[in-house]
N, C-alpha and C positions, 0 to 999 in steps of 0.2 A: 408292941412298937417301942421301939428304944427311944433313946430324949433325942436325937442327932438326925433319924426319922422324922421325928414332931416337928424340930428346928428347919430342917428343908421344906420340909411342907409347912408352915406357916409362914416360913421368911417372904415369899414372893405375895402370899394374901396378905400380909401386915404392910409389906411396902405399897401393894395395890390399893389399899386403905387409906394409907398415908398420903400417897399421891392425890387422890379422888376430897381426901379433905383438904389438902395446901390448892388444887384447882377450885372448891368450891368455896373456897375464901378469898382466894387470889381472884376470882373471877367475881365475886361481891363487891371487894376491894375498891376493883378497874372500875364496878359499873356506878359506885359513890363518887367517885372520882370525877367522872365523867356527866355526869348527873347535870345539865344545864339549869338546873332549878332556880329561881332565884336565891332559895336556901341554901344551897351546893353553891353556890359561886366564890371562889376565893373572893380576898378582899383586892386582890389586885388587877382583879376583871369584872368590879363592881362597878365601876365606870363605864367601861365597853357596854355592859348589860343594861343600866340604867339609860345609858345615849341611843341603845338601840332600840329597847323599848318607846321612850318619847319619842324617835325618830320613824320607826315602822308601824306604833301600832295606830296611829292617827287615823293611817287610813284602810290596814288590813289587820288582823289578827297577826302575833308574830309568833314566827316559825321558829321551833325550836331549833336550834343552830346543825345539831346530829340527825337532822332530817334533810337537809343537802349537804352536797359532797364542798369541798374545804373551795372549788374551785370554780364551782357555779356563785360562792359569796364573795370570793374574789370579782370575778367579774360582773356581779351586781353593786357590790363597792367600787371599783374603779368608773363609771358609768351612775354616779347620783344622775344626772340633768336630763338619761335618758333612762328612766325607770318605767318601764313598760307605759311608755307618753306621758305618764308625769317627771315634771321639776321638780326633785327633793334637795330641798337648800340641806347642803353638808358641808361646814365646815372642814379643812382637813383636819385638824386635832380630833378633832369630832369622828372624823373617817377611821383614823389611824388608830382611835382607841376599841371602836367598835369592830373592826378587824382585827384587832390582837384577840376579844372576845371569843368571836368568832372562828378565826381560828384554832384558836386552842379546843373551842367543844363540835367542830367538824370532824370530818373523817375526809382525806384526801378519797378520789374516786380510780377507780380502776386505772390504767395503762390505757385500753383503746375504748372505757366509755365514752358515751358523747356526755358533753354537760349541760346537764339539765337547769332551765333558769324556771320552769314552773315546778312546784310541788309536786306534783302529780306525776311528772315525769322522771321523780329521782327515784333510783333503786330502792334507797334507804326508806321514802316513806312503804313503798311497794311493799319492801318485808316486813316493815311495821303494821300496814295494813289489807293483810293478805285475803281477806272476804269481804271487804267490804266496798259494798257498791256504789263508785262515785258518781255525782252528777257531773253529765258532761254540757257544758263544759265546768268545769269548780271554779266557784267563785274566792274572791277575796277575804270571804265570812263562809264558804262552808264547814269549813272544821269547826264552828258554833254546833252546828244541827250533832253531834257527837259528844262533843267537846265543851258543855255550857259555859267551863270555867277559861275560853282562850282568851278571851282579851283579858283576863291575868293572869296568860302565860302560864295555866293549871291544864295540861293535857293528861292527868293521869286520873281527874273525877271524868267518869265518860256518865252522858244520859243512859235514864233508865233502859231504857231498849236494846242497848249495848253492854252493860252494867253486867246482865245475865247469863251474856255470853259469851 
């Protein structure tokens, strides 16, 4: 086999290579990025993160931002005083920092989804939790019974039960 052989048959495996490692870096990359963790959070959405925590987790476990779509947080933010029958006293500065949060670690939702204002009903959790049997209806604390660490916003320790699988 001459060297010019070699070179054509290697060139398209070295670049398929190539490609497959800038996607699975670039694709690490995005998901650090994106990471709503407390630890992940720039410093300029530390606010937003902080007011939203003392503001949702009083009385529910809070939901990591990339488990509803950018527009169902929209319109739970615009609507504090009719939060599924409670009054949640929100500030607007308080509003606007926690929506800039929020926004940024959403995912805008489909063209013709409907938007979803409970957990259960967002796409997003669906494909994040694609076997697992919720109780109907889910409460305000079920992601606890999975999730020991949510009310500090720690959804990546699951219970042992889940842990193995």
């Amino acid at each position: 086999m001459t060297k010019s052989k070699i070179y054509r048959f290697l060139r398209p495996l070295l670049l398929g290579l190539a490609m497959f490692v800038w996607s699975l870096v670039g694709g690490w990359g995005i998901s650090l990025a994106l990471d709503s963790s407390p630890a992940n959070v720039p410093d300029r959405f530390r606010a937003g993160l902080e007011s939203y925590l003392e503001t949702c987790a009083g009385c529910h476990v809070p939901i990591p931002p990339e488990v509803m779509p950018t527009q169902s947080w929209q319109k739970i933010l615009q609507r504090p005083a009719q939060h599924y029958g409670v009054s949640v006293p929100l500030v607007r500065v308080t509003q606007v920092i926690v929506w800039q949060y929020l926004n940024f670690f959403s995912r805008p939702a489909g063209k013709e989804e409907p938007i979803p204002l409970y957990v259960s009903q967002s796409r997003f959790f669906k494909v994040l939790h694609p076997n697992v049997p919720l109780p109907k209806p889910a409460g305000n604390r079920t992601c606890i019974t999975c999730h020991p660490g949510a009310l500090k916003f720690d959804y990546r320790t699951l219970s042992p039960e889940w842990e193995s699988k």
